[in-house]
TORMARZA-392697 format. One record per residue: residue in one letter; residue number from 1; x, y, z of N, C-alpha, C in turn. Coordinates in steps of 0.05 Angstrom, whole numbers, plus 5000, padded with zeros to 4 digits. Example, Ala and Ser with C-alpha at 12.3 -4.5 7.8 and 13.67 -1.06 7.14 Angstrom:
2
REC r   k  n_x  n_y  n_z ca_x ca_y ca_z  c_x  c_y  c_z
REC A   1 5264 4886 5156 5246 4910 5156 5264 4934 5156
REC S   2 5257 4955 5142 5273 4979 5143 5258 5001 5157
# end
This chain:
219
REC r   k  n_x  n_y  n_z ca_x ca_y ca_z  c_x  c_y  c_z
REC X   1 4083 0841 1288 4084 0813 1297 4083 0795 1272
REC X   2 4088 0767 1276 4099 0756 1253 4064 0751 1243
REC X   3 4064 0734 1218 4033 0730 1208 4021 0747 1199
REC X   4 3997 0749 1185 3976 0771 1169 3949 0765 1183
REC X   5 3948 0747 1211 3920 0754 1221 3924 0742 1243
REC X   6 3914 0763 1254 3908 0764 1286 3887 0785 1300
REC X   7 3879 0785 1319 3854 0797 1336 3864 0830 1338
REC X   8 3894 0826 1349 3904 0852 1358 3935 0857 1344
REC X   9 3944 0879 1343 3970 0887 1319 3972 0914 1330
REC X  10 4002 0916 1336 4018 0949 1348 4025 0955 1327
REC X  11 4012 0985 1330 4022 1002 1298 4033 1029 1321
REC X  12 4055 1038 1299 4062 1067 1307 4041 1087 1300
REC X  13 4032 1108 1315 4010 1119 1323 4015 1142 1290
REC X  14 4038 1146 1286 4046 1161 1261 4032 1158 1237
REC X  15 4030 1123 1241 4015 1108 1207 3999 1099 1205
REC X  16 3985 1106 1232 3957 1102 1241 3930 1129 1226
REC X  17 3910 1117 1208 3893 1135 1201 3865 1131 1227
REC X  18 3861 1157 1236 3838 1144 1255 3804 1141 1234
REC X  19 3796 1123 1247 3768 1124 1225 3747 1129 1244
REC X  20 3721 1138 1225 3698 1144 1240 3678 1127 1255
REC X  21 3672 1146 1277 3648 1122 1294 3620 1110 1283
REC X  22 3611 1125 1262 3595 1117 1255 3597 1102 1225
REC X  23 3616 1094 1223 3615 1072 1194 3616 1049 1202
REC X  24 3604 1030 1189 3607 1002 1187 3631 0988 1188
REC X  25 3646 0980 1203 3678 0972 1202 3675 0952 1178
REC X  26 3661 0933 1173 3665 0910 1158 3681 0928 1123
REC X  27 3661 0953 1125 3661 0963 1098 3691 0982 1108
REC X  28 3693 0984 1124 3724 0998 1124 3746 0995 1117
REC X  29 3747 0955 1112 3769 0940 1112 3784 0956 1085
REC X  30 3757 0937 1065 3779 0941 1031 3783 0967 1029
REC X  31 3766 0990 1042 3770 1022 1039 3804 1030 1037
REC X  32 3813 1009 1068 3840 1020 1076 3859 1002 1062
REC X  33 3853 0987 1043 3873 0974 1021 3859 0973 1002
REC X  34 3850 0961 0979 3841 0968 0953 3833 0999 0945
REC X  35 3814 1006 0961 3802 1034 0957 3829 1054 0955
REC X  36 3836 1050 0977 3862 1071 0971 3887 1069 0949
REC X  37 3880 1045 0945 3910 1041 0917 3893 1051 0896
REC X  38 3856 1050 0888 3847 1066 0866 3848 1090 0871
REC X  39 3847 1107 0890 3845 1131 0896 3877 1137 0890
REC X  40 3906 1121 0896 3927 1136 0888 3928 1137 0858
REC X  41 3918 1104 0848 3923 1106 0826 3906 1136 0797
REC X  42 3882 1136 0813 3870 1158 0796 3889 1187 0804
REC X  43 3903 1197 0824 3915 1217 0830 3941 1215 0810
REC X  44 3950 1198 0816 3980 1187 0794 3968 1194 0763
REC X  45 3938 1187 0758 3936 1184 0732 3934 1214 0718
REC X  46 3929 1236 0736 3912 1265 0737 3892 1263 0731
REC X  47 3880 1248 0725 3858 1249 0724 3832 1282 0736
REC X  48 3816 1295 0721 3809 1322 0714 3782 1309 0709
REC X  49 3766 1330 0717 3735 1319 0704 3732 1328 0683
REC X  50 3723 1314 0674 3712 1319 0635 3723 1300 0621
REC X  51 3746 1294 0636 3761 1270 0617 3749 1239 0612
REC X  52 3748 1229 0594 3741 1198 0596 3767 1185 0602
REC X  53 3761 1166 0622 3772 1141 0634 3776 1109 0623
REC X  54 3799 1094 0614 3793 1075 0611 3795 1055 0639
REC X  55 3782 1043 0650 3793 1027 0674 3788 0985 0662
REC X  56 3816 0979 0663 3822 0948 0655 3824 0935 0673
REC X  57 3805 0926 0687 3796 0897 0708 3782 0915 0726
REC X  58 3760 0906 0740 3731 0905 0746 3738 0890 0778
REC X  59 3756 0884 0795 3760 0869 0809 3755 0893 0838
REC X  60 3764 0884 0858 3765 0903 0882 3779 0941 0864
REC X  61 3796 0940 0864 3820 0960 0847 3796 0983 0837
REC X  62 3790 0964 0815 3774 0972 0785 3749 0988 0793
REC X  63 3732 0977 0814 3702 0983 0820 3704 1001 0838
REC X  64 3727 1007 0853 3728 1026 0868 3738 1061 0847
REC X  65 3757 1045 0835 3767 1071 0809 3741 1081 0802
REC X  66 3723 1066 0792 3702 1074 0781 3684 1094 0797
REC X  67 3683 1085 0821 3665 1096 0844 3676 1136 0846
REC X  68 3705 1125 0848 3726 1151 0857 3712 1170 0834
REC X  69 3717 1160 0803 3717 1179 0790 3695 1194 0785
REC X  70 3677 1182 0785 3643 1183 0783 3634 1218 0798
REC X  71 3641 1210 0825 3646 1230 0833 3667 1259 0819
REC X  72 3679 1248 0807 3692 1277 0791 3692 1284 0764
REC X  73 3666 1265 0755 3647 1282 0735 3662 1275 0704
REC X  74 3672 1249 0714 3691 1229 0690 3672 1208 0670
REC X  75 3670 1215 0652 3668 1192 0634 3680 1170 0628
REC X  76 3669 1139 0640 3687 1116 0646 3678 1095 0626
REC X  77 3701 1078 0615 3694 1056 0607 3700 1033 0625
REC X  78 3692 1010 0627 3702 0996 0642 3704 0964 0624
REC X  79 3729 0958 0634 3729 0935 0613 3738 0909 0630
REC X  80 3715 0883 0624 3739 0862 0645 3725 0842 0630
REC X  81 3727 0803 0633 3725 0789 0616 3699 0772 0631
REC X  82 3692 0784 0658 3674 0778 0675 3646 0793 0671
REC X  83 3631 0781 0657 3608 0801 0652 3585 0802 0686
REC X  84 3594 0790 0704 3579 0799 0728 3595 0823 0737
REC X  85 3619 0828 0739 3636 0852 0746 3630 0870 0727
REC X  86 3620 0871 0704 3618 0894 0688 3587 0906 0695
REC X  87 3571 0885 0700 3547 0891 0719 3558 0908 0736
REC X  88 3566 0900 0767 3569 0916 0784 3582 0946 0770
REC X  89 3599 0942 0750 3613 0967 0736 3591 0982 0735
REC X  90 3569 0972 0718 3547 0999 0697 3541 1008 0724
REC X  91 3531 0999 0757 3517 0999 0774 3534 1029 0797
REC X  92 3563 1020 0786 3579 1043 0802 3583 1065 0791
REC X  93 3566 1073 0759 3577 1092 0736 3585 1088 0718
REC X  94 3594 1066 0705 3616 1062 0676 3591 1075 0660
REC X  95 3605 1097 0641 3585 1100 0626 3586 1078 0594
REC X  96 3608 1061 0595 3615 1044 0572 3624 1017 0588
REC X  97 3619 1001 0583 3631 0969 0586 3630 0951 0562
REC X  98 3660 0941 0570 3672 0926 0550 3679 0896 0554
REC X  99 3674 0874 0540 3686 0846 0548 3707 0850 0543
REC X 100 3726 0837 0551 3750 0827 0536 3748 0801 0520
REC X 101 3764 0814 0504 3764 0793 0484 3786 0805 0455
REC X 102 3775 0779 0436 3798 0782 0406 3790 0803 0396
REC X 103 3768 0820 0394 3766 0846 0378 3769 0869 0397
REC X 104 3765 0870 0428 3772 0884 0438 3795 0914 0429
REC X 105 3814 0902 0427 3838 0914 0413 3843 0935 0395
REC X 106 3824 0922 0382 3818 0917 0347 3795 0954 0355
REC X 107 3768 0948 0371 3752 0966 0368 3763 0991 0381
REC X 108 3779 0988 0402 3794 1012 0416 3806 1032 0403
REC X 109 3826 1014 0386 3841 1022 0374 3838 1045 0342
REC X 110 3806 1039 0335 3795 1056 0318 3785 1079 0331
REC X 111 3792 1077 0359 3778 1109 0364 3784 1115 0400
REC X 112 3821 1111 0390 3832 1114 0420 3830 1136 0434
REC X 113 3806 1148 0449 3801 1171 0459 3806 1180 0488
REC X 114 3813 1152 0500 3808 1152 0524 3842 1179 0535
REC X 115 3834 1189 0553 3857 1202 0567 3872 1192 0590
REC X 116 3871 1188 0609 3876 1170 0620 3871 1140 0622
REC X 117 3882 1115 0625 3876 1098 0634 3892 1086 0653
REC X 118 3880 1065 0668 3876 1052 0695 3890 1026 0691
REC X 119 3903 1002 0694 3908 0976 0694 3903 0967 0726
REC X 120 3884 0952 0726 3882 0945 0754 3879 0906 0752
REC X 121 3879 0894 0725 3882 0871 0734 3906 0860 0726
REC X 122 3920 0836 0741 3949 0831 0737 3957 0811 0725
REC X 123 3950 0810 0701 3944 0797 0683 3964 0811 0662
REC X 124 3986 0806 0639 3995 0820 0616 3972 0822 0590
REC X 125 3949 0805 0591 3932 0808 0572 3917 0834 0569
REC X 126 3916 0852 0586 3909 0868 0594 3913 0898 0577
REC X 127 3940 0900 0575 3965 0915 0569 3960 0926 0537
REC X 128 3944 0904 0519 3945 0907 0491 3920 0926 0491
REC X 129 3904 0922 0507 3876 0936 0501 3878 0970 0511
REC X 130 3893 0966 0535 3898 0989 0553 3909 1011 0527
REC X 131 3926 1001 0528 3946 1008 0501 3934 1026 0476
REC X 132 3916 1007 0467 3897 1014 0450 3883 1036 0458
REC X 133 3876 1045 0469 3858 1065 0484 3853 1080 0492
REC X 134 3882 1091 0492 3900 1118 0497 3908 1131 0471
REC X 135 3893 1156 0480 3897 1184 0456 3931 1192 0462
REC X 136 3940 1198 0442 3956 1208 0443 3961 1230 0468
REC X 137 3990 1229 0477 3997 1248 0504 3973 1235 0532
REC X 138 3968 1215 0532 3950 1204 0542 3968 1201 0571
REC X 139 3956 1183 0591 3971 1175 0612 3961 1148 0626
REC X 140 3977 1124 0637 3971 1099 0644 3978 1103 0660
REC X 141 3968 1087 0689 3978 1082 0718 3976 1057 0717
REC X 142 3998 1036 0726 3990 1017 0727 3991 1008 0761
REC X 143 3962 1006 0768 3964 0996 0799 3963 0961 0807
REC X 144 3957 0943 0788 3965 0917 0793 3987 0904 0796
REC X 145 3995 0881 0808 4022 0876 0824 4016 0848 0797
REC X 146 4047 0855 0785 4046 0842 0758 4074 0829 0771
REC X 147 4082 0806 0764 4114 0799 0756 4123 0791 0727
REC X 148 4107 0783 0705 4112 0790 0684 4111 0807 0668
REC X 149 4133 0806 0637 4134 0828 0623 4106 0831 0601
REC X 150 4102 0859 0601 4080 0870 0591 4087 0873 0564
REC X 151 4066 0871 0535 4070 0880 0508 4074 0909 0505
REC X 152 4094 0914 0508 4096 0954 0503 4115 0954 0481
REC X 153 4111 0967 0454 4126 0978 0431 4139 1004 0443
REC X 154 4161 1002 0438 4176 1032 0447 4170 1055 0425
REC X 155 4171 1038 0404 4160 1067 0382 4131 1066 0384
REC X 156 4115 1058 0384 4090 1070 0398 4096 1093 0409
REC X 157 4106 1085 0447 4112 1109 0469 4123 1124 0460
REC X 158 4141 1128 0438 4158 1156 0429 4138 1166 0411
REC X 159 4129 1155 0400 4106 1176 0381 4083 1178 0395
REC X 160 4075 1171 0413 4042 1183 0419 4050 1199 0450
REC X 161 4082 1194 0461 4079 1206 0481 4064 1203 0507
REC X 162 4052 1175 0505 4040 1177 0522 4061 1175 0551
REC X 163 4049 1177 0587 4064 1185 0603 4052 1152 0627
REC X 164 4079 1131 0625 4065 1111 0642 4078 1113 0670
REC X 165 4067 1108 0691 4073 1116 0711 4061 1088 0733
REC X 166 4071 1077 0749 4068 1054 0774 4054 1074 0792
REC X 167 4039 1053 0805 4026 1070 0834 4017 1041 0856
REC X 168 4033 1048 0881 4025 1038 0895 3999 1038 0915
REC X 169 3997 1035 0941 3979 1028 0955 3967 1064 0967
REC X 170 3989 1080 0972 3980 1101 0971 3991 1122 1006
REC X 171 3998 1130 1002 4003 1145 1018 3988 1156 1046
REC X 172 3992 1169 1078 3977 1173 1098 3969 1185 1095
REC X 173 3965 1212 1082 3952 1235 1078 3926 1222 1053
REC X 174 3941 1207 1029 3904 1198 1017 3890 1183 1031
REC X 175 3905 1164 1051 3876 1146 1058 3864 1165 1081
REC X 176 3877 1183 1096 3860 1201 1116 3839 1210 1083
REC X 177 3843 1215 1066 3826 1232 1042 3802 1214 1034
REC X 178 3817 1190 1035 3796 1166 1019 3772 1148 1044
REC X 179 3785 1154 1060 3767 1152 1089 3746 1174 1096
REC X 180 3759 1201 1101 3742 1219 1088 3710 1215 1074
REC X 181 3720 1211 1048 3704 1214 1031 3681 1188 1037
REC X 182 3695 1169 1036 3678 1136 1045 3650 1149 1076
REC X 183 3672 1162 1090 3652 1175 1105 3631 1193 1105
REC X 184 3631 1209 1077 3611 1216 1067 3582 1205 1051
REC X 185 3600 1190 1036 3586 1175 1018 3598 1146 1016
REC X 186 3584 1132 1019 3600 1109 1024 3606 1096 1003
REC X 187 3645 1074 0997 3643 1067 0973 3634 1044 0979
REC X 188 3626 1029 0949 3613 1000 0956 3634 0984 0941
REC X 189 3625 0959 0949 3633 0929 0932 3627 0907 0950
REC X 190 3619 0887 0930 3614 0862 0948 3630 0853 0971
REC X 191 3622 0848 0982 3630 0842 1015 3626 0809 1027
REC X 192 3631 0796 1024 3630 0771 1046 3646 0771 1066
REC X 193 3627 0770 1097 3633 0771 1112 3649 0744 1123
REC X 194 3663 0732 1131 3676 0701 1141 3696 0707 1172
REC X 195 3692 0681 1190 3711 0677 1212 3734 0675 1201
REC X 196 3755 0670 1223 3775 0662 1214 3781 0638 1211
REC X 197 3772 0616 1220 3761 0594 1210 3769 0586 1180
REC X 198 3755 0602 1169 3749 0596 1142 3773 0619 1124
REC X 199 3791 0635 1136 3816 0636 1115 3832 0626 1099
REC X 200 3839 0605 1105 3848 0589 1086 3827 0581 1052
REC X 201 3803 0580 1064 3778 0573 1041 3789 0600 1030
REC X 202 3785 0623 1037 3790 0648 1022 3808 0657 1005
REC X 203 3828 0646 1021 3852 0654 1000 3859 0631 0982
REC X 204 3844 0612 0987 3839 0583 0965 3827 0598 0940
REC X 205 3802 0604 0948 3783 0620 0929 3792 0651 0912
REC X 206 3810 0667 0926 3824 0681 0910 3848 0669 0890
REC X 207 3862 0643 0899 3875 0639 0883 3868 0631 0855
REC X 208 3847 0623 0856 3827 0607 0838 3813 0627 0818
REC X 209 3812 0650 0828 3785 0668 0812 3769 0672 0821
REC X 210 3765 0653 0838 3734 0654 0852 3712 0675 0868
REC X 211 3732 0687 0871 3721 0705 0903 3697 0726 0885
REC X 212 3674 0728 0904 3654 0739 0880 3663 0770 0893
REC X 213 3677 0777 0918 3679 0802 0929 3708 0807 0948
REC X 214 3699 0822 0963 3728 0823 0984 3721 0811 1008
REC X 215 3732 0792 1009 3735 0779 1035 3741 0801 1061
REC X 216 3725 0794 1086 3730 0808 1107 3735 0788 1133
REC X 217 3748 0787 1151 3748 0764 1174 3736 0783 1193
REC X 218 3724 0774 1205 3712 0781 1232 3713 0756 1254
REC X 219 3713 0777 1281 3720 0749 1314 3690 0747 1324
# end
């Protein structure tokens, strides 16, 4: 049906994931969109335990990457320009957090170890640090919805080999996985609850920066 909110919505039963009775629906929402684009994106990335992680933006995406990996025994940095999101970061596992900023770049870049990394904010500022931070034969996913062009040197990518790869929202078989798991252990992130009433304020407030969490509507 036409619009992005309404009470009730016909889905084909095919692309339907069923969820459990005993979870919190509110916390289900971002599970079945943000949560699952970090969960493809860490699968895209191969991500392996032992490896250190770089993850770039701390936003819905970012804090859930962090959560995912934690669980598979990853060493994470987390880097964003928001030092209350780098809070929540240390709180989900990062075992490193980083501001962004002018030396950012600069300190990565002396000791690019990371093996995989993450781009989850959609932002091109992003891109230089990510960059930086990757060991050679390394691998980037980028899961943020960018429309501008990113700083990438081609001779860089031919000499370090590293392997970049897009990832979208994620497939029916991961979010039955990433539902799953949420049902085990539950993932977190800030949550404000709001009517629908107040959507428009919301997506005011995302356009802005503002949003301290993920918006949820409830009737």
């Amino acid at each position: 049906m036409p619009g992005g909110f309404a009470e009730y919505a016909v889905a084909d039963v095919a692309f339907a994931v069923r969820l459990p009775s005993d979870v919190d629906p509110s916390t289900m929402v971002p599970v079945m969109c943000a949560s699952v684009t970090a969960y493809c994106a860490i699968r895209r990335a191969d991500l392996t335990a032992g490896e250190r992680l770089a993850v770039d933006g701390c936003g819905g995406l970012g804090l859930y990457a962090l959560q995912i990996a934690t669980r598979m025994g990853v060493h994470m940095l987390a880097v964003d320009r928001n030092p209350a999101k780098l809070d929540h970061a240390r709180r989900y596992g990062a075992a490193e957090v980083a501001v962004a900023g002018e030396r950012l770049e600069q300190n990565l870049a002396a000791n690019p170890g990371y093996h995989p990394g993450i781009n989850s904010a959609p932002i091109p500022a992003t891109w230089s640090a990510i960059v930086a931070s990757i060991r050679p034969r390394g691998r980037i996913a980028a899961s943020a919805l960018m429309s501008e062009p990113v700083p990438l040197i081609q001779e860089w990518l031919t000499a370090t080999g590293v392997a970049i790869t897009g990832t979208g929202v994620g497939t029916r078989q991961e979010m039955r996985e990433i539902v799953a798991m949420h049902a085990r252990q539950p993932l977190l992130n800030p949550i404000e609850q709001i009517y629908l009433s107040r959507a428009t304020d919301a997506l005011v407030a995302l356009e802005e920066g503002k949003a301290g969490g993920r918006f949820v509507i409830r009737y």
